[in-house]
C-alpha positions in Angstrom: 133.6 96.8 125.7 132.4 93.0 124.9 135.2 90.5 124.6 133.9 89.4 121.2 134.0 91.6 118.1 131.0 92.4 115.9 130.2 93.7 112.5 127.1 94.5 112.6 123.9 94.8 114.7 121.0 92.9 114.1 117.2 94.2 115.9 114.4 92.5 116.0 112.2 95.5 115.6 108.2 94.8 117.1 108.4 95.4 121.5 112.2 95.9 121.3 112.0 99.1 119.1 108.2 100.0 119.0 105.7 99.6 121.5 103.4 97.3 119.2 100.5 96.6 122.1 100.4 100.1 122.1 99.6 100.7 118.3 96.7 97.4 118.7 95.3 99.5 121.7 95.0 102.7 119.5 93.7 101.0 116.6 90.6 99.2 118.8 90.6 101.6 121.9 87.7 104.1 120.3 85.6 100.4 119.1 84.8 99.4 123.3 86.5 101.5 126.0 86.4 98.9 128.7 87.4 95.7 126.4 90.3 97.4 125.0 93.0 95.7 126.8 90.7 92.3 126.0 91.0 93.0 122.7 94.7 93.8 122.4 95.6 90.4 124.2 92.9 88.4 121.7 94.7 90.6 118.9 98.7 89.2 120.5 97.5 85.7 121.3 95.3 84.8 117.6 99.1 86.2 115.8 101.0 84.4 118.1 98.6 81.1 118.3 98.6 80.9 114.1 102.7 81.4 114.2 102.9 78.5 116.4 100.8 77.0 114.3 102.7 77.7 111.0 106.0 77.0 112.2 104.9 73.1 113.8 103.5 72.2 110.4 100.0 72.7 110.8 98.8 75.7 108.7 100.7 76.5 105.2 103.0 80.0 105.6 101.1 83.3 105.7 102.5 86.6 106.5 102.0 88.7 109.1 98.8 90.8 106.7 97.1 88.0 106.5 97.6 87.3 110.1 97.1 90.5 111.4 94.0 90.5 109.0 92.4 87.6 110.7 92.8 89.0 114.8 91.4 92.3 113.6 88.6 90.9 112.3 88.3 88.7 115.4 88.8 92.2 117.3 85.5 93.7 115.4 83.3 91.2 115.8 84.0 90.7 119.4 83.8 94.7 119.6 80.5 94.0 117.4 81.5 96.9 115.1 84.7 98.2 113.3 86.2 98.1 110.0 88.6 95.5 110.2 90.7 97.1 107.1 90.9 100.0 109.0 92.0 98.5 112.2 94.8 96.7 110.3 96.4 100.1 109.0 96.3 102.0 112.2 97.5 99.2 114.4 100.4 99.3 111.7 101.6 102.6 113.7 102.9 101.8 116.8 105.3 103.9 118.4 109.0 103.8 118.9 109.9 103.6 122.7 111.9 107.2 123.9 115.1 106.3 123.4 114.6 104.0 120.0 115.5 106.5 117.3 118.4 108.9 119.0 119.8 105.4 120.2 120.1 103.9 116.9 121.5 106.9 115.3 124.1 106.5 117.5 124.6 103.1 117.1 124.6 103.7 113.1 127.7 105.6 114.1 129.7 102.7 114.5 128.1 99.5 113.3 126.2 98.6 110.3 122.0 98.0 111.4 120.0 95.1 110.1 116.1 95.4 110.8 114.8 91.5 111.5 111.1 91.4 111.5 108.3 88.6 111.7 106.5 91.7 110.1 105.2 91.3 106.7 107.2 93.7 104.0 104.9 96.2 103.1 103.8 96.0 107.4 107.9 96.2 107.9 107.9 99.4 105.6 104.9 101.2 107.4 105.7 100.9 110.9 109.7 102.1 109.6 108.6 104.9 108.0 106.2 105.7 111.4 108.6 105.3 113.8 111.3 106.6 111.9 113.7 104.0 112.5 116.9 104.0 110.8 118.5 101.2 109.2 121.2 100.1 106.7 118.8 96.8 105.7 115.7 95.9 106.4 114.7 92.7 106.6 111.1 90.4 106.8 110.5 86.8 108.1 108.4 86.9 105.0 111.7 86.0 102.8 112.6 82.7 104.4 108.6 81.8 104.2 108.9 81.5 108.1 108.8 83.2 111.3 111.7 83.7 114.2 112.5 81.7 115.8 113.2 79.4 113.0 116.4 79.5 112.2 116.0 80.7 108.3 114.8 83.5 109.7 118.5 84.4 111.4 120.2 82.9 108.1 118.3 86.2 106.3 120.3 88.4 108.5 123.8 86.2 108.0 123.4 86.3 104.6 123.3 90.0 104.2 125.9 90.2 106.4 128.3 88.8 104.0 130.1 87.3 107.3 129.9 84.6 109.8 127.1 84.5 112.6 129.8 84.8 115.5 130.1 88.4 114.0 126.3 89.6 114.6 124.8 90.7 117.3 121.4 90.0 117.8 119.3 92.8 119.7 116.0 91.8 121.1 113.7 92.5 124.1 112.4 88.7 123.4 114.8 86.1 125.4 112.5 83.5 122.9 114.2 85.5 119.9 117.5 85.9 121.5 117.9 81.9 121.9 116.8 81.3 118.3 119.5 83.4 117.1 122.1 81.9 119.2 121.5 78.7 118.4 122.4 80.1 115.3 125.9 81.1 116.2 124.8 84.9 116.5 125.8 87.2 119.3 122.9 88.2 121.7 122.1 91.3 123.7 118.8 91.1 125.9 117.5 94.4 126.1 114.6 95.4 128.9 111.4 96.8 127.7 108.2 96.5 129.6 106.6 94.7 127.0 109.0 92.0 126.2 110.1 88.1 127.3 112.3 88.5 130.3 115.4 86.2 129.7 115.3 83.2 132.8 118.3 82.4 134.9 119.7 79.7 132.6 119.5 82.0 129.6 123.2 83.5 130.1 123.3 85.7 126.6 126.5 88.3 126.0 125.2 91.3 127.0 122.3 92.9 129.1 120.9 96.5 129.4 118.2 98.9 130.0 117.5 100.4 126.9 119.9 101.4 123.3 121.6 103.9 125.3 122.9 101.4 128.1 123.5 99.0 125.3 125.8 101.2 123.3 128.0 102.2 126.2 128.4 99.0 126.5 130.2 98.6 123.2 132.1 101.4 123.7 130.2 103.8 121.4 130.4 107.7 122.1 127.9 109.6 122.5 126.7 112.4 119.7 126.6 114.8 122.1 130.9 114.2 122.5 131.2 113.2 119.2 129.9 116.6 118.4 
């Protein structure tokens, strides 16, 4: 058990609970074979690049379709074919990791869950309803008119909480993420996927593990399997 008390857990939800290269590569796989990975990473870096680019003033706020809409029609022409429309609505289903959905149904057990996404609403709603994640709120970036790691973004999830920051704690696989939020005042928890920003040395968040399962032994939540 932490030292610190929490009331509720906060996820960021896209490489910490889904694999979202992993949708991108099944949406532009069948368009060129050998340039998928290529065309994943152009995908990653134009969404990233435009983020950066919103959040240091030099591009007015657009969410995550209109973003997304842009790299996939980078993706096509590059591929020299494809539907960008379509690549946009099946990259939109990326798959929760193994233990995602069992491990947040046992969270749920015990704490409150907050969904905090840079996705777009309606994306946020698809890829939910996909993965079948679970959640007691769901919440997009798209409602502070920003993107993590600015720190609106974090006050969406404080807000709802009805509490104060010290008393969230903020789940990512992103050590980028996990430093917005706790310069913020929110609790972190770093959690390893093979997709995600490895915290560095200096980082020092509250908690580490290896996936939702490590994560709620941690916190001292039983398992389903004793609780039934």
């Amino acid at each position: 058990m932490p030292a610190f008390e929490i009331d509720a857990l906060v996820f960021d939800v896209l490489g910490t609970l889904v694999d979202e290269p992993a949708g991108i590569r099944a949406a532009v796989g069948d368009l060129a074979p050998s340039l998928a990975d290529d065309l994943v990473r152009r995908w990653l870096d134009h969404v990233e690049q435009e983020q950066r680019r919103i959040a240091d003033g030099d591009r007015p706020y657009a969410d995550s379709e209109v973003l997304d809409r842009e790299a996939a029609q980078l993706v096509a022409d590059a591929a020299g074919t494809g539907d960008a429309a379509a690549l946009v609505a099946a990259a939109r289903r990326p798959p929760a990791w193994p233990d995602t959905v069992a491990g947040l149904a046992r969270l749920a057990g015990r704490f409150p869950l907050i969904g905090l996404s840079n996705a777009s609403r309606t994306g946020l709603l698809r890829l939910n309803a996909h993965a079948g994640l679970r959640w007691h709120q769901a919440l997009s970036a798209a409602d502070a008119q920003a993107y993590k790691p600015d720190p609106s973004v974090y006050g969406l999830a404080v807000a709802a909480s009805g509490g104060p920051p010290e008393r969230l704690l903020m789940v990512a696989a992103h050590a980028w993420d996990l430093r917005g939020a706790r310069d913020v005042g929110l609790r972190t928890a770093y959690v390893a996927r093979p997709v995600g920003d490895p915290p560095l040395p200096s980082d020092g968040f509250d908690l580490y593990a290896e996936g939702l399962d490590d994560l709620a032994d941690q916190l001292g939540v039983p398992s389903r399997l004793a609780d039934g």
